[in-house]
C-alpha positions as CSV (number, residue, x, y, z in Angstrom):
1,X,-9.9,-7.0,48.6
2,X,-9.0,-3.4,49.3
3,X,-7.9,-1.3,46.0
4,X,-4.6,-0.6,47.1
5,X,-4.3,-4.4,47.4
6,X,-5.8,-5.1,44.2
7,X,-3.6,-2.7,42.1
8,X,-0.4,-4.1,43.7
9,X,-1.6,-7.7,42.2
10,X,-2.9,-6.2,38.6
11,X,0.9,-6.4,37.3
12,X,1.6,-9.6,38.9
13,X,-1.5,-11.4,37.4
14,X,-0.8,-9.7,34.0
15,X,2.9,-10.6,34.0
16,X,1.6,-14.7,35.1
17,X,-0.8,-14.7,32.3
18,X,1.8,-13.1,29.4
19,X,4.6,-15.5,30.3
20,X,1.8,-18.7,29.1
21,X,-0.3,-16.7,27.0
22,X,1.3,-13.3,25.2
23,X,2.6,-12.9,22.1
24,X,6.8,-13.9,22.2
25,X,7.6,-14.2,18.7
26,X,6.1,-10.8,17.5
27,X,9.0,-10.0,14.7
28,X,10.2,-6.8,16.6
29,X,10.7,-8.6,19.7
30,X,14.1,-10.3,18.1
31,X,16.2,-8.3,18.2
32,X,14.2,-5.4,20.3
33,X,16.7,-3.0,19.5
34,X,15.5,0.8,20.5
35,X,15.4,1.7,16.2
36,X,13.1,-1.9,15.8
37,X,10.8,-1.1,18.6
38,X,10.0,2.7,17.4
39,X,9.3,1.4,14.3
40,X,6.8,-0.6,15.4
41,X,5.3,1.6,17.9
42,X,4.8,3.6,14.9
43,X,3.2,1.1,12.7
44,X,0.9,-0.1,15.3
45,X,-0.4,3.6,16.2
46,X,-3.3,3.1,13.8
47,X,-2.2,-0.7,12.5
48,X,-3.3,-4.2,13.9
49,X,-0.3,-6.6,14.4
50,X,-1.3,-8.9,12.2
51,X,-1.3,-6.2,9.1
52,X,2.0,-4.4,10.7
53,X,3.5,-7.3,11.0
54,X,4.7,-7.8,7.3
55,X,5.0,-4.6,6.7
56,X,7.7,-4.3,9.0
57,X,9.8,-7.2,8.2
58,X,9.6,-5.5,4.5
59,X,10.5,-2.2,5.7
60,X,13.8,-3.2,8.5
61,X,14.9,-5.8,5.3
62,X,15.3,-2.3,3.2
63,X,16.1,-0.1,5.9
64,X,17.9,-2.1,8.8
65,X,19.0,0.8,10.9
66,X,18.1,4.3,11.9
67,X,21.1,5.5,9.6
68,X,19.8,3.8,6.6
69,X,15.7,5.6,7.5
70,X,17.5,8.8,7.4
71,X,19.3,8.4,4.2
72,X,16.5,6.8,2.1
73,X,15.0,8.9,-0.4
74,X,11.3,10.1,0.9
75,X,10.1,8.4,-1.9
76,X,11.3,5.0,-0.9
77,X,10.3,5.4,2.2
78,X,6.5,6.4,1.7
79,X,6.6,2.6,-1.1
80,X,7.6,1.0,1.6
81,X,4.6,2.0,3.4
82,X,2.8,2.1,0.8
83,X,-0.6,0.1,1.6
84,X,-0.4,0.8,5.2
85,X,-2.3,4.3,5.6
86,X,-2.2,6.9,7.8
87,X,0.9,8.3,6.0
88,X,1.6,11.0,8.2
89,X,3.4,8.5,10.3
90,X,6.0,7.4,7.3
91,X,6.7,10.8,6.8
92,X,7.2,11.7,11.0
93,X,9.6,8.4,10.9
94,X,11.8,10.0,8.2
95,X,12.4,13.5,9.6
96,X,12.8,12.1,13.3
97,X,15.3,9.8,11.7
98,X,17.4,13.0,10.6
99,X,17.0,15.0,13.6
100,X,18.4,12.0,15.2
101,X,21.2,11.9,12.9
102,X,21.9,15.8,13.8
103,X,20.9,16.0,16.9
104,X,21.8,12.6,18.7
105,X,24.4,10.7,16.9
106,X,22.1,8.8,15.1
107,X,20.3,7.1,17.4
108,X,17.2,7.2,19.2
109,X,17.4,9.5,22.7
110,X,17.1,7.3,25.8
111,X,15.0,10.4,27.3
112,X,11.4,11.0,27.7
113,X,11.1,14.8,26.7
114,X,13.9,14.0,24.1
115,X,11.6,11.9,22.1
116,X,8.8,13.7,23.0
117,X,10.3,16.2,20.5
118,X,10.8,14.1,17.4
119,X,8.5,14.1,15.0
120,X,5.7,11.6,15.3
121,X,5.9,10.5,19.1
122,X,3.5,11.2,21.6
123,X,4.0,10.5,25.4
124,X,2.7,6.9,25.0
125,X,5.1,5.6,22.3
126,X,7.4,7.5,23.7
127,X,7.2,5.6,27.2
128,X,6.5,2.1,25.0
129,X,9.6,2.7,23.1
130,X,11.6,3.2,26.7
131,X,10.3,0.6,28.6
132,X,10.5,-2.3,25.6
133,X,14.1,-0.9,24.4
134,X,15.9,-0.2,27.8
135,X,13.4,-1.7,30.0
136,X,13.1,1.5,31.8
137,X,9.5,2.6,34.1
138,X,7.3,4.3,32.2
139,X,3.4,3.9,31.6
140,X,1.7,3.4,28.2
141,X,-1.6,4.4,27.6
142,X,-2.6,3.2,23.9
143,X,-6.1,2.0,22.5
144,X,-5.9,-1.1,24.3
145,X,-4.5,-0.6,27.5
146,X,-7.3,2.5,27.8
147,X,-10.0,-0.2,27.2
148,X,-8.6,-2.9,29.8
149,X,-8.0,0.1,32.4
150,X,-11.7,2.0,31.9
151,X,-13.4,-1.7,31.9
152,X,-10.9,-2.8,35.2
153,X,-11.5,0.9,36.8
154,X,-14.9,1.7,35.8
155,X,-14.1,4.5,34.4
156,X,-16.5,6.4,32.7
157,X,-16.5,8.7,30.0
158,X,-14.8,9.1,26.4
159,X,-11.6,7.9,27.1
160,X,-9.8,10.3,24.5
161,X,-11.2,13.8,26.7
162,X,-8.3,15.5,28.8
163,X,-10.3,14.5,32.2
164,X,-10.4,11.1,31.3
165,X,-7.3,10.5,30.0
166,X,-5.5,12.0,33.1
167,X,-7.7,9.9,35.3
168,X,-6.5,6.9,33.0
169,X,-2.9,7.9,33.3
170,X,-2.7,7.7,36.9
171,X,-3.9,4.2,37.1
172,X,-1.5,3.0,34.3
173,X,1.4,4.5,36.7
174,X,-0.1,3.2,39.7
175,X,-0.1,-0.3,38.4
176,X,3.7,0.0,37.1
177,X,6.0,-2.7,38.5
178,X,9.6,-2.3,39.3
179,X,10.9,-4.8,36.9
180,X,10.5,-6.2,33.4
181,X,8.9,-3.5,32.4
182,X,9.4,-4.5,28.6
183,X,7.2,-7.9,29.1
184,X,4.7,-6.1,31.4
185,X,4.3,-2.8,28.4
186,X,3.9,-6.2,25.6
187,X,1.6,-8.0,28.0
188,X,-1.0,-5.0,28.2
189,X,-1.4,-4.6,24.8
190,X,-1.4,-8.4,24.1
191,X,-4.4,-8.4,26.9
192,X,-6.4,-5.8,25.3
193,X,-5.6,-7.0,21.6
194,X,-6.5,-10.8,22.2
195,X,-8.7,-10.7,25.3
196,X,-10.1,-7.4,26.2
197,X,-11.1,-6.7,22.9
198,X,-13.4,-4.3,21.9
199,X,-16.4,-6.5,20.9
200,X,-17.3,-9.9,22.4
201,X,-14.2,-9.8,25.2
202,X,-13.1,-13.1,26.4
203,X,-13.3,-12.4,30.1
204,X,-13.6,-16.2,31.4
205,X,-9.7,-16.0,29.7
206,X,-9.1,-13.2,31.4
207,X,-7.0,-12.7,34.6
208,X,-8.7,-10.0,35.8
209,X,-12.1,-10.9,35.4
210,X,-12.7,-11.1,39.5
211,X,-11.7,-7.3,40.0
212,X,-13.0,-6.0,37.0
213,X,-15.6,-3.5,37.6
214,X,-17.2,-3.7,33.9
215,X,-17.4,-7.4,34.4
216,X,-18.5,-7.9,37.8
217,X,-21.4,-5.5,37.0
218,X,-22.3,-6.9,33.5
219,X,-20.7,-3.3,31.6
220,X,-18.0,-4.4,29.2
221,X,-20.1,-3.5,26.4
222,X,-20.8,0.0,28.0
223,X,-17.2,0.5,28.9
224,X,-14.9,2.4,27.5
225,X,-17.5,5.0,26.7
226,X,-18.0,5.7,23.1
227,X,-17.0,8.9,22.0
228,X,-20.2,11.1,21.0
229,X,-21.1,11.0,17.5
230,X,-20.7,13.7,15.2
231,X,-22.0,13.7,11.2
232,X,-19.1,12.5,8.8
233,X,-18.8,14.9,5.7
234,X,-18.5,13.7,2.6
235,X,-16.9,14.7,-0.5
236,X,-16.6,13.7,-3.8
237,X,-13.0,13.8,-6.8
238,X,-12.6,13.1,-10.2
239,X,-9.6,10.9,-10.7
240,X,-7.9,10.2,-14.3
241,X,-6.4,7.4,-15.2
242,X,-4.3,8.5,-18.7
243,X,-2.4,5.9,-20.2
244,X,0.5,6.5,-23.1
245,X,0.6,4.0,-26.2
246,X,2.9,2.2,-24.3
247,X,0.5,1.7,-21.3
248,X,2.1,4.0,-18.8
249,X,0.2,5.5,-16.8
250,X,0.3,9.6,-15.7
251,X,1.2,9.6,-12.2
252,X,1.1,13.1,-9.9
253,X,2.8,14.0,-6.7
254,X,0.4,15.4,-4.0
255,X,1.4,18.6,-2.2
256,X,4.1,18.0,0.9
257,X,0.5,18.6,3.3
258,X,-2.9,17.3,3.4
259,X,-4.7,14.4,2.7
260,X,-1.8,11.6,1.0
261,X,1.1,14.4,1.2
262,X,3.9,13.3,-1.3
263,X,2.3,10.3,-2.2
264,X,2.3,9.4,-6.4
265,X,-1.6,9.3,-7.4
266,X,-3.7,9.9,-10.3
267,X,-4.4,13.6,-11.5
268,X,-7.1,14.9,-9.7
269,X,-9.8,17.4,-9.6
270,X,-12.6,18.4,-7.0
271,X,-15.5,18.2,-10.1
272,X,-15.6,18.5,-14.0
273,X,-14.8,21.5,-14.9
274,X,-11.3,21.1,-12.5
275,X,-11.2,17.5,-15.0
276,X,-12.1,19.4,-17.9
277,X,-9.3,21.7,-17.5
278,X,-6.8,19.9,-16.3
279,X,-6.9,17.5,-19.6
280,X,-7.2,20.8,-22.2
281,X,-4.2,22.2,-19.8
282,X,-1.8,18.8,-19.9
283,X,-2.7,15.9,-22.8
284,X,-3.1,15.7,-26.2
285,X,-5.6,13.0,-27.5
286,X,-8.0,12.4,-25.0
287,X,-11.3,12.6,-26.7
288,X,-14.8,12.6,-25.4
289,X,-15.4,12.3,-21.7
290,X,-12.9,9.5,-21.1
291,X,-14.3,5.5,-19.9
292,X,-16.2,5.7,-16.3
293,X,-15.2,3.5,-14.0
294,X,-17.2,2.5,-11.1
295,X,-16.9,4.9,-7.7
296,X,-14.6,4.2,-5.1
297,X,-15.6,4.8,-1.8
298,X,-12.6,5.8,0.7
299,X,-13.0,7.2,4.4
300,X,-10.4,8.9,6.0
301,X,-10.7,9.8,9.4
302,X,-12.9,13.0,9.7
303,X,-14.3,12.5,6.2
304,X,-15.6,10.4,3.2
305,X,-14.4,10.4,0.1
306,X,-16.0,9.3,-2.8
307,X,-13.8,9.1,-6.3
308,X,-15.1,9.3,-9.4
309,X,-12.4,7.8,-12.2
310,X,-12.5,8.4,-15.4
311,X,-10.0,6.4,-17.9
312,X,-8.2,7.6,-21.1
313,X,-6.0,5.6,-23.4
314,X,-3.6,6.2,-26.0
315,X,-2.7,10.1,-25.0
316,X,-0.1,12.0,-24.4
317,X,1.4,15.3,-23.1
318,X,1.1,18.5,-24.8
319,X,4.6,19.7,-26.2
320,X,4.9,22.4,-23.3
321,X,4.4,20.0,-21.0
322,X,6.8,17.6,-19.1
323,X,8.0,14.5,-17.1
324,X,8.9,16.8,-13.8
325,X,9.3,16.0,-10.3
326,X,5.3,16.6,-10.0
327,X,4.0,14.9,-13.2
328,X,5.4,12.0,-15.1
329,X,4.7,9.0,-17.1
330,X,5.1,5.4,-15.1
331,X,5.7,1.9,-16.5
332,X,3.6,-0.5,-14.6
333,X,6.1,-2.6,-13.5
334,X,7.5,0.5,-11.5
335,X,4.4,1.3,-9.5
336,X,5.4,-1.3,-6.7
337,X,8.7,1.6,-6.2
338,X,6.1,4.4,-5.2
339,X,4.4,5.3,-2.2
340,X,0.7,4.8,-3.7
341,X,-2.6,5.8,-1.8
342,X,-4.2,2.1,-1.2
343,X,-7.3,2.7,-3.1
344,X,-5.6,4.0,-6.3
345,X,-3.3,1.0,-6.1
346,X,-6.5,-1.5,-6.0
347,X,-7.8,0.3,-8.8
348,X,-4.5,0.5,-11.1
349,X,-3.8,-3.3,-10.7
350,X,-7.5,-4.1,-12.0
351,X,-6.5,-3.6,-15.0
């Protein structure tokens, strides 16, 4: 079959095998309202649907509209997240919410370059959240659909370098169809998410399999091409866990930038004298070197993170010191109201 030929039937196939097999009762697909679908383009950035999912129900139950996003405290919005990592994209969701507000009558722009600019959205969830939302023609290119068009294409190299990625982009807009546009964007993901996964794909399921050039040949486990490995740092905290008589627990707010910006954790410090410090500089009452606690191992993207908590009980504040919008005391039933970091949530509700 000539190329031309077989691009003009890749939509067609894809669109025949989403109507019997694709996901249709995804929670954001009823309603998909334009402020429904961003939010869970955003979500699923970095996010599997099946963890997302929840999530999101949670998070349009105590925020149902863009309005109510950009009037929510930050706080409340980064516990409502809270769990879900890469917290970066909470905070982007709130301040594209408020240039929104000011700049487009609350509500999301129904133009490319004008959601280009927010906060938060690149050039693919900016064309997902057009196409599902308004059903207008524009290509994708996330995770998935790159690994179902290099494996399809045989398209090598690290799908993520500029070369690539343009090469990538013009097949995604090649295979575009001229209608439902919102089922065709859902049914490339679903494809890649449920079929043309990343280990052990299922191509006897998949409607491609004939014309795909990593399965004819025997390559899907070649294709995409990995990207070239680097060494991972690694890095190491201490973290203190101080608790009151009354079991509350000192809670401090990260800088607005970095690594868990404005999330609530435990005071900090890169090694013991930064701990040592710290304790002399803030509490009253914690004597010796504090409980150890095992090590908690945490890797963020470009590093690993190894923490290192100690535990303290029965202390409290020095006179100079007090509850402030950076340090204060928390009850334990109130840590499900802040936005956490996941592994010093795990670690506070063990007791």
């Amino acid at each position: 079959m000539r190329a031309s030929a077989i691009a003009d039937t890749f939509a067609g196939r894809l669109l025949d095998w989403f109507d019997s097999h694709g996901r249709h009762d995804l929670p954001w697909q009823h309603p998909r309202s334009p402020y429904r679908v961003w939010l869970s383009e955003v979500m699923l950035q970095q996010t599997q649907v099946k963890t997302a999912a929840p999530y999101f129900e949670r998070f349009v139950a105590a925020l149902p509209s863009l309005p109510a996003l950009a009037a929510a405290p930050l706080d409340d919005v980064l516990a409502l997240w809270s769990g879900l990592g890469y917290y970066s994209r909470a905070r982007n969701l709130h301040r594209a919410a408020q240039q929104c507000m000011s700049a487009h009558s609350g509500e999301l722009p129904r133009d490319l370059d004008a959601l280009l600019a927010l906060p938060g959205i690149g050039r693919s969830t900016a064309a997902a959240i057009l196409a599902q939302a308004w059903g207008d023609r524009h290509a994708i290119l996330d995770g998935n659909v790159k690994r179902v068009l290099a494996r399809f294409h045989g398209i090598e190299g690290w799908p993520r370098s500029p070369t690539i990625e343009r090469q990538l982009w013009a097949v995604a807009e090649q295979h575009l169809p001229n209608d439902r546009l919102a089922d065709y964007t859902q049914a490339q993901m679903d494809l890649g998410a449920t079929i043309c996964t990343r280990a052990r794909p299922l191509c006897a399921k998949c409607p491609m399999a004939g014309d795909c050039v990593a399965y004819v040949h025997d390559r899907t486990a070649e294709l995409p091409t990995r990207k070239p490995a680097k060494a991972v740092p690694r890095r190491e905290a201490r973290i203190m866990w101080l608790e009151d008589d009354d079991g509350r627990v000192l809670l401090q707010k990260r800088p607005p930038v970095g690594i868990w910006a404005s999330l609530w954790t435990l005071p900090q410090a890169e090694d013991e004298i930064g701990m040592e410090a710290f304790i002399r500089d803030h509490v009253d009452g914690a004597s010796g070197d504090g409980e150890s606690l095992p090590p908690i191992a945490h890797a963020f993207s470009h590093y690993k993170l190894d923490l290192l908590p100690r535990r303290w009980r029965g202390v409290a504040l020095r006179t100079a010191v007090q509850d402030n919008d950076q340090l204060r005391w928390i009850a334990p039933a109130s840590l499900s109201t802040l936005g956490i970091p996941a592994p010093i949530r795990r670690l506070l509700e063990s007791g």
